[in-house]
C-alpha distance (Angstrom), angle and dihedral (degrees) to the residues before:
residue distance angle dihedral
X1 . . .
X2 3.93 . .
X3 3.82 128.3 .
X4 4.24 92.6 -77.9
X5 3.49 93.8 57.4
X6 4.05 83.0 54.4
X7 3.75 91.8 59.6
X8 3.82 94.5 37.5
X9 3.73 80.8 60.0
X10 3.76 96.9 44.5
X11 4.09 88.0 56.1
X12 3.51 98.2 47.4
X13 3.74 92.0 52.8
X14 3.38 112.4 52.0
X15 4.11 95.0 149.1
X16 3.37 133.1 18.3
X17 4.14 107.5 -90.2
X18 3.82 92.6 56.0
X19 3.96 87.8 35.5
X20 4.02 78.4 74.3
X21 3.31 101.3 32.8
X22 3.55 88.8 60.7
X23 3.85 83.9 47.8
X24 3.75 95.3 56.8
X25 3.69 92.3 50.0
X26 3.17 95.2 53.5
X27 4.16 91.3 46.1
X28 3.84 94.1 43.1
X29 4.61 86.7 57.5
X30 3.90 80.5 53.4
X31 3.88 92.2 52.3
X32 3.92 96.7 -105.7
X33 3.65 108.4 159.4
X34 3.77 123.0 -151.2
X35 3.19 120.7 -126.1
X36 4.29 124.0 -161.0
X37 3.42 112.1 -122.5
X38 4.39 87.7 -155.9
X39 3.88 88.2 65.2
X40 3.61 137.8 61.4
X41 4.02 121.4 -73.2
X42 4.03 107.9 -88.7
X43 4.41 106.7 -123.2
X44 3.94 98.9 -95.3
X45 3.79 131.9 -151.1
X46 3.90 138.4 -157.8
X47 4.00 104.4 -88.6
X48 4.29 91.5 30.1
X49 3.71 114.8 138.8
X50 3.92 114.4 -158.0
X51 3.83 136.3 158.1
X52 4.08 137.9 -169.7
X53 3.32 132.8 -174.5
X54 3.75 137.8 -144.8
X55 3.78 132.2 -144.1
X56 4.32 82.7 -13.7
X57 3.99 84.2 -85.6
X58 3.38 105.2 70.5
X59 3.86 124.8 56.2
X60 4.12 137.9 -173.2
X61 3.76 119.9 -161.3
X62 3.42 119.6 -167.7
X63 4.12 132.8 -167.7
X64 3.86 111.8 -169.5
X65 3.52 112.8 -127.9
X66 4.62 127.2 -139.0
X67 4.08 84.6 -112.8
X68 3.61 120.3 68.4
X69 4.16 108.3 -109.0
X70 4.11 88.3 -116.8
X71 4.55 82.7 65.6
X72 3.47 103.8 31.6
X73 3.77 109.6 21.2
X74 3.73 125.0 -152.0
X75 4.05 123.7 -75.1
X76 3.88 106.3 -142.1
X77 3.48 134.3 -155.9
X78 4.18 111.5 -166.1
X79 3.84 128.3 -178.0
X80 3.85 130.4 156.6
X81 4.17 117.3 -118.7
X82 4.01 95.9 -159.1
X83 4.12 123.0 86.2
X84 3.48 135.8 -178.5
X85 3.87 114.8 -71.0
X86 3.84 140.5 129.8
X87 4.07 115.3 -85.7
X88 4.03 114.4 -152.5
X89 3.60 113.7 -115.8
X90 3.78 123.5 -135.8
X91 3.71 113.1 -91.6
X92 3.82 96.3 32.8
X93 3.18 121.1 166.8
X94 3.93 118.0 83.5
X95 3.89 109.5 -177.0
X96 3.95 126.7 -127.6
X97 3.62 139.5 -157.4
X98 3.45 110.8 -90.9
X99 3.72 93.8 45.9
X100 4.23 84.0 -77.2
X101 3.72 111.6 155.9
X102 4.07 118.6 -163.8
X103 3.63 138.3 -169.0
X104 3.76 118.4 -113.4
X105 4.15 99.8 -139.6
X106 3.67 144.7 -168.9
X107 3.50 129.3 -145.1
X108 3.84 116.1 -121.2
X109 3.82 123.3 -163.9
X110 4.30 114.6 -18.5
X111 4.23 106.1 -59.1
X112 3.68 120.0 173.0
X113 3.75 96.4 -108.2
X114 3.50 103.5 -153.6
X115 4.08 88.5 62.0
X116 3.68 98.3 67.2
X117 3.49 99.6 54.1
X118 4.06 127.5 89.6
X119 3.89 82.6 25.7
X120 4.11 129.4 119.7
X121 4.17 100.3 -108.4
X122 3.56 130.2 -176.1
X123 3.82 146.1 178.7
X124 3.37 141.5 -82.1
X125 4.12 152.4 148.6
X126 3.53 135.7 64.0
X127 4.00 133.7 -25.7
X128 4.03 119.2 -166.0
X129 3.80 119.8 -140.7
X130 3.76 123.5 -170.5
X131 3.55 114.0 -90.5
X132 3.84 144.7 -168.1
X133 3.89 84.1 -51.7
X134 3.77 148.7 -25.9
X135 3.61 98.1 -71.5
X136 4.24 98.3 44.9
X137 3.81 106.6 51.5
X138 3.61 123.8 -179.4
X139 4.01 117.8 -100.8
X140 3.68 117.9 -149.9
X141 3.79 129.5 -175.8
X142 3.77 123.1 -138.5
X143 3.72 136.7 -178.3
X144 3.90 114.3 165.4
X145 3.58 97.8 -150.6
X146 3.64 103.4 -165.7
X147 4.33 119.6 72.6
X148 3.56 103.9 -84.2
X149 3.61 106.2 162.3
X150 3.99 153.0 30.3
X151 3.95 153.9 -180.0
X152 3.32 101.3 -135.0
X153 3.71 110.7 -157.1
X154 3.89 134.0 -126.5
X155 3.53 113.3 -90.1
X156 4.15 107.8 -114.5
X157 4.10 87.8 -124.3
X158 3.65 85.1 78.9
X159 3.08 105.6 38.3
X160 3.95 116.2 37.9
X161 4.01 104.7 178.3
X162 3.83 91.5 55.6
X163 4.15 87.5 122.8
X164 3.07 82.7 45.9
X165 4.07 91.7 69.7
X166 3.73 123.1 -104.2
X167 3.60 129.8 -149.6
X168 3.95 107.8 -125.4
X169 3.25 125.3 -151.6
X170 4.11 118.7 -124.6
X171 3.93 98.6 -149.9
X172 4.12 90.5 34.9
X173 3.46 114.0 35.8
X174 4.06 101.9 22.7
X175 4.03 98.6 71.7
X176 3.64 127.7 114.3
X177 3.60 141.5 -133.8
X178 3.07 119.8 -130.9
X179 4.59 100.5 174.3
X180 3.52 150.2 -64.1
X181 4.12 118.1 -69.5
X182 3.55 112.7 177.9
X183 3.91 97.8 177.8
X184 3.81 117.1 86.7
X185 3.95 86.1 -140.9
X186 3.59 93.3 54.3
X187 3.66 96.4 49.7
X188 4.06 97.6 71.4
X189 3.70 115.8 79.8
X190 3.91 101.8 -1.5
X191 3.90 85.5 150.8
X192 3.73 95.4 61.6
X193 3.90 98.1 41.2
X194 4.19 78.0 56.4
X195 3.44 95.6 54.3
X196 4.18 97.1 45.1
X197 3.59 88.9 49.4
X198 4.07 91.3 46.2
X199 3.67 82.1 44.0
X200 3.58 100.7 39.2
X201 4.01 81.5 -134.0
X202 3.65 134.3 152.7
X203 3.92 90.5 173.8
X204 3.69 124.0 112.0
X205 3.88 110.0 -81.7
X206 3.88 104.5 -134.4
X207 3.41 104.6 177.1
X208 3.82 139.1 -40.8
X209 3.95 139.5 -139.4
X210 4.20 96.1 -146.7
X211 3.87 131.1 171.5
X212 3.39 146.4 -171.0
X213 3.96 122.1 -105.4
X214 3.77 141.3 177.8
X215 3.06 102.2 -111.8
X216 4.18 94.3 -158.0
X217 3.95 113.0 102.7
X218 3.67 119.8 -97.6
X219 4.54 111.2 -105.9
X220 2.62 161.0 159.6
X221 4.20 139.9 -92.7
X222 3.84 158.1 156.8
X223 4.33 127.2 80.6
X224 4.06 89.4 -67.7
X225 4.16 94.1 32.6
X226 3.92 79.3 -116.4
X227 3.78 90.6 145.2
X228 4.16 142.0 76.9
X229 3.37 129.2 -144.1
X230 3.82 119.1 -175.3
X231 3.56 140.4 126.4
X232 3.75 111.5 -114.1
X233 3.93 94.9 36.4
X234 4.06 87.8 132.1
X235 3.19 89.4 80.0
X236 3.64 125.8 -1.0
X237 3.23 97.9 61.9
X238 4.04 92.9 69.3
X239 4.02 83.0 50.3
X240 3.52 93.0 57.4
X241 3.91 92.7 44.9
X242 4.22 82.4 50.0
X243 3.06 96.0 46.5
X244 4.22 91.0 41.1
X245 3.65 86.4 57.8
X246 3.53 105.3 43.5
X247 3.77 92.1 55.1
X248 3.96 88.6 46.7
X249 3.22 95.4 45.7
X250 4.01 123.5 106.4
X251 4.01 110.6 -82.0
X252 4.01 91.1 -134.5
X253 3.49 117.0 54.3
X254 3.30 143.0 171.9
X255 3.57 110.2 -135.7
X256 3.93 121.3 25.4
X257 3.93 113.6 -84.3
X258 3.90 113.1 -147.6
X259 3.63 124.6 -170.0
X260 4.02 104.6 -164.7
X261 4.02 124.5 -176.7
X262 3.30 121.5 -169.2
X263 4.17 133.1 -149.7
X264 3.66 124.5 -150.1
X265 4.14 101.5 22.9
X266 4.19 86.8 135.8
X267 3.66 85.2 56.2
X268 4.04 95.0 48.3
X269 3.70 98.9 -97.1
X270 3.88 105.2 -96.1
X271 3.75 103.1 136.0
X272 3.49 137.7 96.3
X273 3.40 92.8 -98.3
X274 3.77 98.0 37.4
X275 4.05 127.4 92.1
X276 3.89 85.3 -94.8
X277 3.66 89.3 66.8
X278 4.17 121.1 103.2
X279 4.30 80.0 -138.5
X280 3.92 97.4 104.5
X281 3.94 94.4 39.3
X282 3.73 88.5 52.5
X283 3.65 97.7 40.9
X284 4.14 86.4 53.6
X285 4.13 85.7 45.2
X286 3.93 86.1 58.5
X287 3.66 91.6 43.5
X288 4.00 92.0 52.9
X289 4.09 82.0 53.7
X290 3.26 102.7 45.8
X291 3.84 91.5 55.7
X292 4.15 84.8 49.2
X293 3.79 99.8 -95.0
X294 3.85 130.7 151.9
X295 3.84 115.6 -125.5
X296 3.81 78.5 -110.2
X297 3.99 85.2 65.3
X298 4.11 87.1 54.0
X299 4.16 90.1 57.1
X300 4.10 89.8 47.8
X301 4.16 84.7 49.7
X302 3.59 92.0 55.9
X303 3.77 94.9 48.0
X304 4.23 91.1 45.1
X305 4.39 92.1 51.0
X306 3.32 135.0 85.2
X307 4.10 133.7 -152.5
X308 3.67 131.7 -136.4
X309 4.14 108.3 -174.8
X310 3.59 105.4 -171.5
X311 3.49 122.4 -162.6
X312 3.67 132.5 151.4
X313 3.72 114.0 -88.1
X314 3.86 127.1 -159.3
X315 3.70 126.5 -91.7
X316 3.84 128.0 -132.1
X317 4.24 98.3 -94.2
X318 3.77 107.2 -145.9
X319 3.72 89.3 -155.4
X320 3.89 88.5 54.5
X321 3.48 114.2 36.1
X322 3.77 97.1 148.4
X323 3.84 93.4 62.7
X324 3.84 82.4 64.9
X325 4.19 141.5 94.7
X326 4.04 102.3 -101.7
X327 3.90 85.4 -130.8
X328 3.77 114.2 12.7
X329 3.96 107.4 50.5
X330 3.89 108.8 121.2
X331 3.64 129.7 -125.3
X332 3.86 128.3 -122.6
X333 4.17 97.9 -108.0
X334 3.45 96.6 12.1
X335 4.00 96.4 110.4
X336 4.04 137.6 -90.5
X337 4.11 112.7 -48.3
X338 3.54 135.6 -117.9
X339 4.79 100.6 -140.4
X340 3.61 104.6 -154.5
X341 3.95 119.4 -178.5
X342 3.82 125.8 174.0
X343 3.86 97.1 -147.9
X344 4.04 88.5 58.0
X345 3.63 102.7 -112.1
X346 4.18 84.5 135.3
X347 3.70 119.4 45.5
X348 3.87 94.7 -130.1
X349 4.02 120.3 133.6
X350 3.71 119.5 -179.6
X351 3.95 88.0 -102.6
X352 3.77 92.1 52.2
X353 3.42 94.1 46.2
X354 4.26 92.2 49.6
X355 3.47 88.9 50.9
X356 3.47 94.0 59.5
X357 2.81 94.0 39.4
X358 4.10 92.9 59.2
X359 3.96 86.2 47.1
X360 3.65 89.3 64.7
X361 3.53 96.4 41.2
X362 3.72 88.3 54.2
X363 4.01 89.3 50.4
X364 4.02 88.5 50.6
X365 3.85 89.5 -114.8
X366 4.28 121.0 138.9
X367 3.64 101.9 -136.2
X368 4.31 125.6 -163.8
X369 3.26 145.0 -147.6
X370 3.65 129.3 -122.6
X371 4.02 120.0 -171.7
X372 3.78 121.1 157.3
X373 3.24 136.4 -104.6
X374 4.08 112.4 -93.5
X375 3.66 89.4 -123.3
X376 3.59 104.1 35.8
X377 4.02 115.7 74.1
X378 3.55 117.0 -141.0
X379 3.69 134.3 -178.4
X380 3.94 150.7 -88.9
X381 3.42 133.3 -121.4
X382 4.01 142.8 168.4
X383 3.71 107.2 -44.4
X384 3.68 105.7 80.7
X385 3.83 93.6 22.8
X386 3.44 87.0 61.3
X387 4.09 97.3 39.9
X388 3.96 91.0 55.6
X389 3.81 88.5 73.5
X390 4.17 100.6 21.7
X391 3.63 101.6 40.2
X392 4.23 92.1 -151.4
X393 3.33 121.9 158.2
X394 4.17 108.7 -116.8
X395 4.05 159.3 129.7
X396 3.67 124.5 -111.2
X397 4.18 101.1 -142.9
X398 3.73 136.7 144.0
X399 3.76 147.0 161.4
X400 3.57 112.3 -59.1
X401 4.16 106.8 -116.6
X402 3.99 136.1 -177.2
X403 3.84 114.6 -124.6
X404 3.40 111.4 15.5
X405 3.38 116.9 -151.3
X406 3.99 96.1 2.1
X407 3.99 104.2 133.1
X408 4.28 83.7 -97.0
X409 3.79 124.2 34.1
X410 3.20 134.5 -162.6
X411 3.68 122.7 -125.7
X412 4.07 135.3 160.0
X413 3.57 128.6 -102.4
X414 3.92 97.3 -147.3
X415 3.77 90.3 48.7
X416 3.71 90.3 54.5
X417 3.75 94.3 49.8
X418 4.06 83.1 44.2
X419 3.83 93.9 56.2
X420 3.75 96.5 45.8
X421 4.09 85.7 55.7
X422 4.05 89.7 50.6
X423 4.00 91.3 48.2
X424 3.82 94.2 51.5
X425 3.73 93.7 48.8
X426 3.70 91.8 46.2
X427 3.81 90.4 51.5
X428 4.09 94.6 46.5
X429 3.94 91.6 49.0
């Protein structure tokens, strides 16, 4: 897969849901099967390629290795499909004068505020339609593909100290236009005339899971083109370099590869489709059966596998030095990065991180090391949310990025291509 494909991917998932749809497309050309976790496990073979999904925005992909998982464990790649955005609350329109009509939002995960506004947004997620009964709605996708929406800002006429920094409001100065209606009529439920003629629906709208987007193509830039910008980056750029190495990977392993993205990390991973769920240890459980293994067989897996979380790590600013490690602050192009953090906010030991380390060695990749500054806080992710209920060894890394969770990072394109080199090795070992 080369660097287009990455921003093909990037603009086809602008939330999580069709973040893995466009994964199981892309799985089911390879010959991934699905598998449905309500029924029993399918009989599985060395060489079998299977995936299942949780909650339709979480998704596990599996390749069954020569050795059974009890001998050679599984090698695991995990990475989290949601970032931080606005979700649309029920009830949302709030009329203006003027005929303006706004968006009452919520913030999800930690954006930098300021970065969404004056920007062409859009919509996208889920929308439920009744179904056969109460308990089996219908789930449609929708991604309004055309600039829908923005935040406009306040001019700087009223309100001099804006470079000075201003403290905006979430429920005030976070909403979103969305047009002018000047009939009364017209006013009441312009949301759900939206979504039917997304949707192409006359059904009853239930209820809907909706999000903001930037609506502005992921691209790329710089004198050599050597850099991405994107929304999403943090963390959908680690799924694509998962998913780029499990479907480059050899088709007859030894040990078990497992591609594993996560929803929810922004929002600290405690759903049922999060990394805080007991889903992936008892899919892996059911795997160890299905091949005729004891539950005893599931504990020796465990002990055999190894982790790699990835999630984006921050680049060394050159307008911000001081807010930086004296010796362990990453450069843009300078290869994937090993987080390390004392208080255990990353899962990374010193063995974890060496045998990373010696994976991208092997793959002819320079790797980093990112550790924060003493007096500058930083933030979790995966690794040890995930180890609390699947005791794996593992390292949390990623690709070092500017701007994290701005409405467009910045990434590298020779760290990308880096990454996707380290995951395929780690997979064929």
């Amino acid at each position: 897969m080369n660097i287009m494909n990455l921003l093909d991917f990037l603009d086809s998932s602008p939330v999580n849901f069709l973040a893995v749809r466009t994964l199981k497309e892309q799985l089911e050309a390879a010959g991934f099967q699905r598998i449905d976790p309500s029924r029993p496990m399918p009989g599985m073979k060395p060489g079998g390629q299977y995936y299942v999904t949780k909650n339709d925005s979480s998704l596990y992909a599996f390749r069954l290795g020569r050795k059974p998982l009890a001998e050679a464990g599984i090698r695991l790649i995990c990475a989290h499909c949601d970032s931080p955005t606005f979700r649309i609350k029920p009830k949302a329109e709030i009329s203006c004068e003027g005929g303006l009509v706004k968006l009452n939002t919520e913030v999800y995960g930690g954006p930098i505020l300021s970065t969404w506004m004056d920007r062409p947004l859009s919509l996208a997620g889920r929308v439920v339609l009744r179904g056969r009964d109460a308990l089996h709605p219908e789930t449609c996708l929708v991604h309004v593909r055309r600039p829908l929406l923005q935040i406009p800002n306040l001019a700087i006429h009223f309100n001099r100290q804006v470079n000075d920094g201003v403290k905006l409001s979430r429920q005030k100065d976070m909403l979103p236009i969305i047009g002018i209606i000047t009939e009364e009529l017209e006013r009441e439920g312009v949301l759900m005339r939206l979504l039917r003629e997304e949707l192409q629906t006359e059904a009853p709208i239930l209820d809907f899971d909706l999000y903001l987007y930037d609506a502005t193509p992921a691209c790329l830039f710089g004198l050599h083109d050597e850099f991405i910008s994107s929304g999403r980056l943090d963390d959908l750029s680690m799924v694509h370099a998962g998913l780029a190495a499990l479907l480059g990977a050899g088709s007859s392993p030894q040990a078990t590869q497992v591609l594993a993205v996560f929803d929810n990390e922004e929002t600290g991973s405690q759903t049922k489709q999060g990394a805080g769920s007991p889903f992936l240890a008892s899919l892996l459980q059911r795997i160890v059966q299905a091949q005729g293994g004891t539950p005893d067989d599931y504990f020796r897996a465990v002990e055999q596998s190894f982790m790699v979380s990835a999630d984006n790590a921050h680049a060394w600013h050159p307008n911000y030095s001081e807010k930086y490690d004296p010796t362990n602050h990453p450069q843009m192009g300078g290869g994937p990065v090993i987080k390390i953090n004392a208080a255990q906010k990353y899962a990374t030991d010193a063995p974890a991180a060496a045998v990373f380390a010696e994976v991208c060695r092997a793959a002819d990749v320079p790797v980093q090391y990112f550790v924060n500054h003493s007096d500058v806080a930083g933030g979790s992710t995966l690794g040890n949310i995930l180890a609390a209920s699947l005791p794996l060894r593992g390292v949390d890394m990623g690709n070092p990025i500017w701007a994290m969770h701005s409405c467009r990072e910045t990434g590298s394109v020779a760290d990308h291509t880096y990454c996707i080199k380290a995951f395929t090795k780690f997979y064929d070992i």
